[in-house]
FIKEDO-343567 format. One line per 5 residues: number of its first residue (from 0); their letters; for each residue x, y, z of N, C-alpha, C. Coordinates in steps of 0.05 Angstrom, whole numbers, plus 32768, in hexadecimal, padded with zeros to 4 digits. Last residue first. Layout:
// FIKEDO-343567
NUM	a	X/Y/Z/X/Y/Z/X/Y/Z ~ ...
END
This chain:
// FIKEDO-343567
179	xxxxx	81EB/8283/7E66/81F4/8284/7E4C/8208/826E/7E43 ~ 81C7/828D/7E9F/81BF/8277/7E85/81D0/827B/7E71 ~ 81CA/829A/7EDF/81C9/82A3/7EBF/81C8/828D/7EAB ~ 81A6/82A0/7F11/81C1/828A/7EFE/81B8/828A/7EE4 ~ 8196/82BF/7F48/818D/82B1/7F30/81A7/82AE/7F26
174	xxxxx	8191/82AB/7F8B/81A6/82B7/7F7A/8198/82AE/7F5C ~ 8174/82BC/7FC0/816E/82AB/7FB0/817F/82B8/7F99 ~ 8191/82BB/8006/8189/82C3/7FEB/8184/82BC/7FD8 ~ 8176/82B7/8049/817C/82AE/802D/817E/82B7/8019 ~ 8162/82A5/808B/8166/82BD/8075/8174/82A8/805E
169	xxxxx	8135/82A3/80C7/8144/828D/80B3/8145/82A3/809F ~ 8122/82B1/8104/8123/82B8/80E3/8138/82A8/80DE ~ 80F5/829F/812E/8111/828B/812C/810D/829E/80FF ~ 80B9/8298/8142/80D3/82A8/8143/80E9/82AD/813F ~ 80A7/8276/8110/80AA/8271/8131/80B9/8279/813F
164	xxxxx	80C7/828A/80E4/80C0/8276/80EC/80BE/8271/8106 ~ 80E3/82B8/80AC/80D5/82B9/80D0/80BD/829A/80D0 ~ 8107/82C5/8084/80F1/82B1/8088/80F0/82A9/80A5 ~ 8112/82E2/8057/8117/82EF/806F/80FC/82D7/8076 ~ 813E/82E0/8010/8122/82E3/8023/8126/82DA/8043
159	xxxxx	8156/8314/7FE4/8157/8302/8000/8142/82FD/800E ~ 814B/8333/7FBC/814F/8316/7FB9/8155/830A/7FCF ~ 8133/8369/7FD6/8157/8367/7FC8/815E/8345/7FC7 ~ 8111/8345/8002/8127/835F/7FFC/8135/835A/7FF1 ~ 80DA/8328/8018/80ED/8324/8008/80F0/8341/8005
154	xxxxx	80C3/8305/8056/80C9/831D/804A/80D7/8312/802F ~ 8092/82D5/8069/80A2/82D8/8058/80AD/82F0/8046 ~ 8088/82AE/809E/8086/82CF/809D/809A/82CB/8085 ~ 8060/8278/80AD/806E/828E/80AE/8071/82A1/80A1 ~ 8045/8248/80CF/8037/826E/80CF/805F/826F/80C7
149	xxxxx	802A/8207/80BA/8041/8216/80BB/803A/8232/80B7 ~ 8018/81C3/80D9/800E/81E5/80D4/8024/81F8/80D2 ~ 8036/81A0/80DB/8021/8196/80CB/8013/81B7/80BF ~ 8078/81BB/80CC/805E/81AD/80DB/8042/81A8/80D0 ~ 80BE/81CA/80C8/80A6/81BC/80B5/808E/81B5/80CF
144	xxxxx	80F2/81CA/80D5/80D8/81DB/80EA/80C1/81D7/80E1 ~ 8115/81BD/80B0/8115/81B4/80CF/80FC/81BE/80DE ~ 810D/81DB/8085/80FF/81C3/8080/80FB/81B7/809E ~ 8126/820E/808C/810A/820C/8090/80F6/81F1/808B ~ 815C/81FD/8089/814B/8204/80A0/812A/81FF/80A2
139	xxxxx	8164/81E4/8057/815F/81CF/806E/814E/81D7/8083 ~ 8152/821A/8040/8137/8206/8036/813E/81F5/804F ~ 8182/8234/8047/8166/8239/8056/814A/8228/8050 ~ 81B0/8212/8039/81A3/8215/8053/8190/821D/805D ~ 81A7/8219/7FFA/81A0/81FD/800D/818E/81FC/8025
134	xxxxx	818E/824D/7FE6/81A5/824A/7FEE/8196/8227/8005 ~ 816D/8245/7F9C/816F/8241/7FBF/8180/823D/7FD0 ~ 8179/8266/7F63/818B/824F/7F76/817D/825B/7F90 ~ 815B/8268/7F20/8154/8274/7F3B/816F/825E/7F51 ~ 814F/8277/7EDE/8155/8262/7EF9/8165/8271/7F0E
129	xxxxx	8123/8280/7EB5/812A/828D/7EC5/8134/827A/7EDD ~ 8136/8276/7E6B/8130/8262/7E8B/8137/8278/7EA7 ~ 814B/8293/7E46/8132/8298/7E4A/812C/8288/7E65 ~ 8170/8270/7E31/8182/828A/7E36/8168/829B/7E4D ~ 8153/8240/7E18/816C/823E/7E34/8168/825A/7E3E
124	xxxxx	813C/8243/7DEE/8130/824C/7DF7/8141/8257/7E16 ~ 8143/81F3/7DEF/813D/820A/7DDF/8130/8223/7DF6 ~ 8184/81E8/7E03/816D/81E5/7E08/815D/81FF/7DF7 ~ 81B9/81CA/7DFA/81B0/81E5/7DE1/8194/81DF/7DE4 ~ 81D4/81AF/7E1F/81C4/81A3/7E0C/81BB/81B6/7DF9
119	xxxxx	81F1/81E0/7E2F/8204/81C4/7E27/81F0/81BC/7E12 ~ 81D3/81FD/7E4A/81DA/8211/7E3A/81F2/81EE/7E1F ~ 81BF/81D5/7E71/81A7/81E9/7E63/81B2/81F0/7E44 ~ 81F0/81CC/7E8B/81E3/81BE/7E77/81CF/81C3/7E6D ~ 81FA/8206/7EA8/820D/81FB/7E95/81FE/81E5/7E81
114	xxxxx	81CA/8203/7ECE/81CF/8212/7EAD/81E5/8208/7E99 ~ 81D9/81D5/7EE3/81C0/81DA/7ED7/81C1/81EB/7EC2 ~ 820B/81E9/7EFF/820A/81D0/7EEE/81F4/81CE/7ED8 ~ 81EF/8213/7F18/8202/821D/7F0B/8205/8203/7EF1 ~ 81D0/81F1/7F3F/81C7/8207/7F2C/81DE/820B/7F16
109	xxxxx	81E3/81CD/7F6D/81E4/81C3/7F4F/81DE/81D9/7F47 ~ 819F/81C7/7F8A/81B9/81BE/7F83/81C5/81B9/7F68 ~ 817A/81EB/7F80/818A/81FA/7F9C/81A6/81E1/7F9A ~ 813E/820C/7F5C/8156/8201/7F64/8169/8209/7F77 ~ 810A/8223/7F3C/811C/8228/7F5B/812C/8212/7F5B
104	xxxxx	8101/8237/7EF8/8111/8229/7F06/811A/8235/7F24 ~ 80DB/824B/7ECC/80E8/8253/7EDB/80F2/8233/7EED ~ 80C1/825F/7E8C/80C8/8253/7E9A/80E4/8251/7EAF ~ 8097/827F/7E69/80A7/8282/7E7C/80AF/8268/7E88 ~ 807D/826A/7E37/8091/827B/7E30/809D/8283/7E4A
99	xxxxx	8077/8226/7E21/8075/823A/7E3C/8083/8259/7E32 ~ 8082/81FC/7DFF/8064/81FC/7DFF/8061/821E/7E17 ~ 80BE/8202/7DFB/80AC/8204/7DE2/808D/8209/7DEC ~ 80CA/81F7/7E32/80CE/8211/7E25/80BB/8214/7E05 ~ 80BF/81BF/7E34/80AB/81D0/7E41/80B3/81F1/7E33
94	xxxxx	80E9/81A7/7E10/80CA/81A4/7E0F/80C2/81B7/7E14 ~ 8113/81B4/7E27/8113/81BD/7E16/80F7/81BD/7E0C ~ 8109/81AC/7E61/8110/81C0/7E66/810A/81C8/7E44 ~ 8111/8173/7E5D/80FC/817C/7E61/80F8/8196/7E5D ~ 814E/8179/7E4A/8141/8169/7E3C/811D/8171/7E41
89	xxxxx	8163/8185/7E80/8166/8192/7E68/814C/818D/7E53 ~ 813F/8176/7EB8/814C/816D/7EA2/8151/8182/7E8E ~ 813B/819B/7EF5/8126/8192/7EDB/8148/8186/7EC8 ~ 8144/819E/7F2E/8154/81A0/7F1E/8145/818D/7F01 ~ 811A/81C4/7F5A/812B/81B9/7F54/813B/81B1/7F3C
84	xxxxx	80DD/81DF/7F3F/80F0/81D1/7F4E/8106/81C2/7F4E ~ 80BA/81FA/7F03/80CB/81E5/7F17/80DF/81E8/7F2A ~ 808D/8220/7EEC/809A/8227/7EFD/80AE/8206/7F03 ~ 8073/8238/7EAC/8073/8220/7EBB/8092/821B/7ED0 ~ 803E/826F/7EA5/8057/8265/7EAA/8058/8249/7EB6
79	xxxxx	800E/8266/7E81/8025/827C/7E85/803C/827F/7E93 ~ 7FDC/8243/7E5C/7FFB/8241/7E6C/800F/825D/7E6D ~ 7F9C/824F/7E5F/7FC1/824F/7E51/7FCE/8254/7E57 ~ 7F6D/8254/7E7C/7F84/823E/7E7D/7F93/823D/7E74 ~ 7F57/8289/7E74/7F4C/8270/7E60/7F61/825C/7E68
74	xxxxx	7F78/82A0/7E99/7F53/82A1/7EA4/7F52/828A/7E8C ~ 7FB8/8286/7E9A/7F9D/82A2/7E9A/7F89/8291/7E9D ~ 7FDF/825D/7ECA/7FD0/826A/7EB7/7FB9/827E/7EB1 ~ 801A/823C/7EE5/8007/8255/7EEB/7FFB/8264/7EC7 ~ 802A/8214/7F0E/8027/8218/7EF3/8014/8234/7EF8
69	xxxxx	8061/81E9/7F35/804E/8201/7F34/804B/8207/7F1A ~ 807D/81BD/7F24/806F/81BB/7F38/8065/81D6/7F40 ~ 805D/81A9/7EE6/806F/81B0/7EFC/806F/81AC/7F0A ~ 8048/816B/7EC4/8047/8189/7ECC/805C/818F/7EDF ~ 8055/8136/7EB5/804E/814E/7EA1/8048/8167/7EAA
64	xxxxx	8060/811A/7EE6/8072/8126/7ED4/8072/8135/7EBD ~ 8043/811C/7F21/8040/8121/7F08/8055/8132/7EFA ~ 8058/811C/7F53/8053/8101/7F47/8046/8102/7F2A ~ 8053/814D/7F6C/8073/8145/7F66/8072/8128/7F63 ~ 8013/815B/7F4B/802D/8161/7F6E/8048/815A/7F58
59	xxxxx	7FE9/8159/7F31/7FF3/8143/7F3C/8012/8149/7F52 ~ 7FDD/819D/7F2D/7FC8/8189/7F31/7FD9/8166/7F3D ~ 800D/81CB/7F44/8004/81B2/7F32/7FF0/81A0/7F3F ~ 7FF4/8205/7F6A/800C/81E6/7F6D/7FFA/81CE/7F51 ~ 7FED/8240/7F41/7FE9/8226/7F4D/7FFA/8214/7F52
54	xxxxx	7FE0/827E/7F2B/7FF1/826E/7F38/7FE4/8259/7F42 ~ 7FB8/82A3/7F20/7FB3/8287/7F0E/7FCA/8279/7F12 ~ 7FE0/82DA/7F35/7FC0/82D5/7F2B/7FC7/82B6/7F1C ~ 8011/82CA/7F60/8002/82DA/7F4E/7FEF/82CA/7F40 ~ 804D/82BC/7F80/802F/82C1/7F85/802B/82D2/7F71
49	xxxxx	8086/82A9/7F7A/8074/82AC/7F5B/805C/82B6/7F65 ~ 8092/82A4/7FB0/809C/82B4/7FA5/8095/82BC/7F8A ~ 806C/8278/7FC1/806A/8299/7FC8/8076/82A4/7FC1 ~ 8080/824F/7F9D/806C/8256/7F96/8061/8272/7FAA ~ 80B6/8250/7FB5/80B0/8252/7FA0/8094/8262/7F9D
44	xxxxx	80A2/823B/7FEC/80B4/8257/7FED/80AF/8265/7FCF ~ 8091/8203/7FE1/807F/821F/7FE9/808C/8234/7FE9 ~ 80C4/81F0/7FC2/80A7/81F2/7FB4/808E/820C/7FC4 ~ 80E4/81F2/7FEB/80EA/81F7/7FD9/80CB/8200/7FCD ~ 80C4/81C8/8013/80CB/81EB/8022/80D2/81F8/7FFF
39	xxxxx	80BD/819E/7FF3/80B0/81AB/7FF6/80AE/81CA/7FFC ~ 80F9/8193/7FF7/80EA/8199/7FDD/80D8/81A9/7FE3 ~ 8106/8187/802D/8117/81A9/801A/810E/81A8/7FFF ~ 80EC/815A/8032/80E1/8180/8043/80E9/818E/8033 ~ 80E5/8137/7FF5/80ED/813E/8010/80E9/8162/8019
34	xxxxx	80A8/810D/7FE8/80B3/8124/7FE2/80C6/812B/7FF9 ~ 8091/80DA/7FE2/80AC/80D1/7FCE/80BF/80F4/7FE1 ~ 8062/80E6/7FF8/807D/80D4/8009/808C/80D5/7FFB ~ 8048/8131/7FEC/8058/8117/7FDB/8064/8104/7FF2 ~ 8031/815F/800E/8049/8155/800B/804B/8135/7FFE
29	xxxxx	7FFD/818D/8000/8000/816C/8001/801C/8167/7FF6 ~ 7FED/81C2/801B/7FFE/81B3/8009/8004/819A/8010 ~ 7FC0/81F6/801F/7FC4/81DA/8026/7FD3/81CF/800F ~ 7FD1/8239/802B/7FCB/8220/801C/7FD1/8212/8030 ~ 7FCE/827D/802D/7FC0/8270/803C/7FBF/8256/8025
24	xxxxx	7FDF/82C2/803A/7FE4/82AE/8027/7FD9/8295/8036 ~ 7FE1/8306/802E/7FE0/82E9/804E/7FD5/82D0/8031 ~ 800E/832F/800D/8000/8324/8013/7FFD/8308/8029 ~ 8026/835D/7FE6/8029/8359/8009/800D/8347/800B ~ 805A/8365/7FBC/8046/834E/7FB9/8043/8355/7FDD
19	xxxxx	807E/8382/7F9C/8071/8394/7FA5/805A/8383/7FA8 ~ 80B7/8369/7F8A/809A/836B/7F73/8086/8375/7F8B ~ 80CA/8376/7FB8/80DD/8372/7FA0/80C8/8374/7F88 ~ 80B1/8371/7FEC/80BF/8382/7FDD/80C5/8382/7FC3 ~ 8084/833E/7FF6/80A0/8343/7FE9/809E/8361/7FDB
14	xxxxx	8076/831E/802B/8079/833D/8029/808C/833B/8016 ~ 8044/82F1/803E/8056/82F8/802E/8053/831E/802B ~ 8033/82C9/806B/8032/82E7/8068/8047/82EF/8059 ~ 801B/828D/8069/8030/8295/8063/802B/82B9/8066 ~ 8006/825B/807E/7FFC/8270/8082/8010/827A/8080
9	xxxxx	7FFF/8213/806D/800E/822A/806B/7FFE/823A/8074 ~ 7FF8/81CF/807A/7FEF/81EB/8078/7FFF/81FE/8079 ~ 7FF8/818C/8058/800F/819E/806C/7FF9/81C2/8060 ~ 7FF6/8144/805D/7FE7/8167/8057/7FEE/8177/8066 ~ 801D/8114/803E/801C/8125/8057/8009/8146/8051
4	xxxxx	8001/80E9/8019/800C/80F6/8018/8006/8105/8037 ~ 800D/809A/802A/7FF9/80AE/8021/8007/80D0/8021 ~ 802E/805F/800B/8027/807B/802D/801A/808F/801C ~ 800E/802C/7FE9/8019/8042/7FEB/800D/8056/8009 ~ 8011/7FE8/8000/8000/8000/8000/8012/8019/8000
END
């Protein structure tokens, strides 16, 4: 018998400076058994840092391989951006750029490797991948304090985010990685 997935709550208060986003934020996310904390922490940080109109966590999670793991579309459903985690294949990377015109990348091992083979395989479109690096430590941190209910506080400045957790701030910067 497959383990069932863990339902995990957010109440996030996002403050990003940086795109002028102040909002109380409020999901249920169903953690994957395949999925580990510093994915998930990865995946929700993500998806408050893309907050905007027809944002969503993919209909099958991190067990469907035809979608992301955040997708975000207009009012008729056409695809406007397709967001991933972690470290996507070149090879997928060349697909999805044909059918997406944004596509973005959070990543945290490896980035630099990532572009280098983005730019190796002659992904179409490569130069156009907005990829993003998680500094490790603050996804471990914030994966250690994971609960079934999670209140935190998410500033962003100048690409650093300021992640208040049960009093306890956890900081970071998210460095993008050029593509040529």
């Amino acid at each position: 018998m497959a383990l069932p997935a863990i339902m995990r709550k957010f109440e996030i208060a996002l403050a990003d400076s940086d795109r002028g986003v102040y909002e109380q934020l409020e999901w249920r996310v169903a953690q994957h058994p395949s999925e580990s904390e510093r994915y998930l922490v990865a995946r929700v940080l993500a998806r408050a840092l893309e907050h905007g109109d027809g944002l969503e966590f993919s209909k099958g999670g991190v067990s469907d391989d035809d979608e992301p793991a955040l997708v975000q579309r207009d009012l008729r459903g056409d695809l406007l951006a397709w967001i991933e985690i972690g470290s996507p294949t070149p090879d997928r990377l060349h697909k999805v750029t044909k059918q997406c015109k944004r596509v973005v990348i959070y990543a945290w091992k490896q980035p630099d490797e990532l572009a280098a083979a983005i730019v190796e395989r002659k992904t179409h479109r490569g130069e156009d991948i907005e990829l993003n690096a998680f500094p490790p430590e603050l996804l471990d941190a914030a994966a250690a304090k994971l609960d079934r209910t999670n209140k935190w506080d998410l500033a962003v400045t100048g690409g650093t985010l300021y992640l208040t957790i049960g009093g306890g701030l956890i900081e970071g910067a998210v460095r993008r990685v050029p593509i040529r």
